[in-house]
N, C-alpha and C positions, 0 to 999 in steps of 0.2 A: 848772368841774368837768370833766375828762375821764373821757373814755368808762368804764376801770375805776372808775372812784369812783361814777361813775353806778349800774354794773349793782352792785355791793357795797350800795349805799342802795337800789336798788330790789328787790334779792333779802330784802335783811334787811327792810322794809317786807313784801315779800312772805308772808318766815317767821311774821307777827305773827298773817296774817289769813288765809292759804288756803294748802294743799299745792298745790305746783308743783312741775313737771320741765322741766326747762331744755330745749330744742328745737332749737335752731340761737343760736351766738353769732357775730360777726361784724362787726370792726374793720376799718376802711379810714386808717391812719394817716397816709398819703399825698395822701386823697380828704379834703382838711379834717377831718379825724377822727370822718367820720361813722360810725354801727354801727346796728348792729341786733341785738334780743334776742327771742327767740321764747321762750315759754313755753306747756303744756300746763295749764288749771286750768280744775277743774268739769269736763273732758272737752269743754274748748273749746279751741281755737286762741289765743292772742293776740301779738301783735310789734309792739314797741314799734320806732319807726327813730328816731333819734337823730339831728340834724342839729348839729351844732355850727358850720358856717361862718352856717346863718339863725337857730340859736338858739333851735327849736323842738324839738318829740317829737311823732309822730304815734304813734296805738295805733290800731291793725287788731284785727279778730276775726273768725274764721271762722263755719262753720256747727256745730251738736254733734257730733260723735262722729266727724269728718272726721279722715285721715289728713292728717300736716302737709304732706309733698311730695305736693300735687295739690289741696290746701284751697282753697279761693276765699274771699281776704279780700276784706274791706270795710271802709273808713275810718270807724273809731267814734267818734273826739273828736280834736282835736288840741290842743295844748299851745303859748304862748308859756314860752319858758322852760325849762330843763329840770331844775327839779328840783319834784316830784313828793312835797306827803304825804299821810301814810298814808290821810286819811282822801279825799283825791281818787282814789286807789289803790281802797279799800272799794267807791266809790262808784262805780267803773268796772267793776269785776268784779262787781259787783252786778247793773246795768244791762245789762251785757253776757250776762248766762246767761239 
């Protein structure tokens, strides 16, 4: 799965279960195709990084109501593998607010 197929099944996963605003997107095609996806939900932070050379996703989440340039993440789960469903998605966004 590359990076666009990724963010395409985890936006449309996202459409199923919470309003989100996309925050910072962010391709490194060069950099073994790794990226990064920020999104704003619940009036929280969250960014997913995408590793594709180890094959992982890590999800970060900020503090509430934090502005995204200046937010102070923290590593909330991380992922072998990177594809992601819905109901692991639910369950993060859930835990995370």
């Amino acid at each position: 799965m590359n990076f666009e197929e990724f963010r395409i099944d985890i936006e449309h996963k996202l459409n199923s279960i919470a309003r989100f605003e996309l925050l910072e997107f962010r391709y490194e095609p060069y950099h073994f195709g790794n990226g990064l996806l920020a999104y704003r939900i619940s009036g929280r932070n969250h960014r997913l990084i995408y590793d594709a050379r180890e094959n992982h996703l890590t999800w970060e989440c900020s503090e509430p109501h934090e502005k995204y340039f200046g937010a102070k993440f923290s590593i909330f789960k991380k992922f072998d593998g990177l594809n992601l469903e819905e109901e692991e998605i639910k369950y993060c966004i859930q835990q995370g607010l």
